[in-house]
C-alpha positions, 0 to 999 in steps of 0.5 A: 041355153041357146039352140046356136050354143048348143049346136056349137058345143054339139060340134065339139064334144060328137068328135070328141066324146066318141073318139075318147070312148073308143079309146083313141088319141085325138089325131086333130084333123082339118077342121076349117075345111070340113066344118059344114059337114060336121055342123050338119052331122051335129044337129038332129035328123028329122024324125016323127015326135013320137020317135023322139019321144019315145028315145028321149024317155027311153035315154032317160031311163037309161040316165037314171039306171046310170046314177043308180049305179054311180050311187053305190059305185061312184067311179064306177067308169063305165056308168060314168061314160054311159051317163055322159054318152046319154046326157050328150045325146039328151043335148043333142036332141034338145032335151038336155042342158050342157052344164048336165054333163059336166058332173060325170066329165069332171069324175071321168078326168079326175079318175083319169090324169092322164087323159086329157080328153076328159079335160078338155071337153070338161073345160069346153062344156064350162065355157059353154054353161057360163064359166070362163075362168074355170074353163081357163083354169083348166086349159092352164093345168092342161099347158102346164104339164102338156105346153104343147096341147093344140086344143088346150091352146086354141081353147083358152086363145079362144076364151082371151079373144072373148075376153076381148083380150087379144094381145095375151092371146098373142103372148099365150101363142108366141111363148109357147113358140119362144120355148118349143125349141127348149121343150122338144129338145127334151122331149121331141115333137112335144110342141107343133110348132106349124099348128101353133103358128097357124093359130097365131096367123088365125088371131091376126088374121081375125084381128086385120092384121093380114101383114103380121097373118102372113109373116108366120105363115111364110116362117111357118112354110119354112119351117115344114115346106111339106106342111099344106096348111100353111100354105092353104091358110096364106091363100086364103087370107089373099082371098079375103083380101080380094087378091084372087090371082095371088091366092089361086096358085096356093090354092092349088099347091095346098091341094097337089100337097095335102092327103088325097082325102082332102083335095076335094075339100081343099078346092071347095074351100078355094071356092067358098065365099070369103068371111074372115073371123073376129075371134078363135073359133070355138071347134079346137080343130077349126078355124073359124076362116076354114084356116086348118089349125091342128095337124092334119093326119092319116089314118090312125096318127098321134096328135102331134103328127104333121102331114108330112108325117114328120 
């Protein structure tokens, strides 16, 4: 695989892997905004060849105790997490393959049903080692019992937009819109409408429709007028455009609303160097823009929380 591939899945699964294992719910946070800090934290400190060395066999070994393990007890869950813990570590320094993951995640999300942490990732590291449609299929059992999961969706909008799909990514997206009101009154919050909203705009934005981007943008500001993120993702869509002097009092609005933790990024962003994407980005809390997709909580919040903690 590919160093850039790798790097990519790196970004996805260091959040992912160590908030499942610690046995947290996966509060989504701004990603657009802090991708640069997470893409440095994913790639390998420089260290002497002989460290690394020394901790890839040591890895290696721990891997083999592992599948020892898992010969006589096959879901035994603690072997089965220390395996993924040291094959994603083995990806993270090179010395591993993505597709090596998958054996371990596809028993840790079949042992567990109901966490779609697994599932997720699982889908994530397919599509990274060659296999869209079984990452799909995946991402829709997700939506079929969760239709409101942010990662699942921005995930298989991801995997269309790939296919050079865009119209059943769109469709994907303003169905799940069309049927919140219905699935929240049954079971409230189940579905963010904003974040979903947010990775509509971002498909339109991606695909230079910028009129269409904004139109969800401003219905997505009525919706949850104490939300940032819609109003950050408006002012970043003028800012692509060249329209400094519309996109500059969003800016700042964005960051006199957000959590005091990202105001500074929030102004960086306002700053950065414009480059609007052409696809879903693959980092399920990421927009590839720096638009923030899934919700923005604090400090320990459910995933369907917004900022505005309503």
């Amino acid at each position: 695989m590919a160093d850039k591939q790798r790097r990519g899945f790196l970004i996805i699964v260091m959040v992912l892997s160590v908030l499942a294992f610690a046995g947290f719910s996966l509060a989504p946070l701004v990603g657009g905004i802090i991708n640069s800090t997470q893409q440095t934290a994913s790639q390998p400190t420089p260290t002497p060849t002989q460290t690394i060395n020394a901790k890839v066999s040591d890895l290696q070994a721990q891997a083999r105790g592992y599948e020892l393990v898992l010969q006589r007890e096959p879901e035994n869950q603690t072997a089965l997490r220390g395996l993924l813990e040291t094959r994603l570590e083995l990806v993270r320094l090179q010395q591993g393959e993505v597709k090596d993951v998958i054996p371990p995640l596809e028993k840790l999300s079949k042992l567990n049903p109901t966490n779609t942490e697994y599932s997720i990732l699982l889908a994530q590291a397919q599509a990274f080692s060659g296999d869209p449609e079984g990452a799909a299929q995946i991402y829709r059992g997700i939506l079929q019992n969760k239709p409101g999961d942010i990662r699942a969706l921005q995930g298989l909008s991801k995997l269309l937009m790939e296919q050079k799909r865009p119209e059943a990514a769109i469709g994907l997206l303003q169905d799940t819109l069309k049927a919140a009101p219905q699935v929240n009154q049954v079971d409230a919050g189940s579905i963010d409408v904003v974040s979903v909203q947010l990775i509509l705009g971002q498909i339109y934005a991606g695909q230079g429709r910028y009129d269409e981007a904004i139109a969800v943008y401003d219905e997505a500001m009525k919706g949850d007028p104490q939300d940032f993120r819609p109003v950050l993702a408006k002012g970043i869509i003028f800012k692509e455009q060249g329209k400094t002097k519309e996109a500059e009092p969003l800016f700042k609005k964005a960051q006199d609303m957000a959590p005091a933790n990202y105001k500074d990024q929030i102004k960086q962003q306002a700053t950065a160097t414009p480059v609007l994407p052409n696809n879903v980005s693959p980092n399920p809390k990421t927009s590839a823009s720096g638009v923030p997709v899934a919700p923005t909580t604090s400090p320990s919040p459910t995933p369907t929380e917004s900022p505005s903690g309503n």
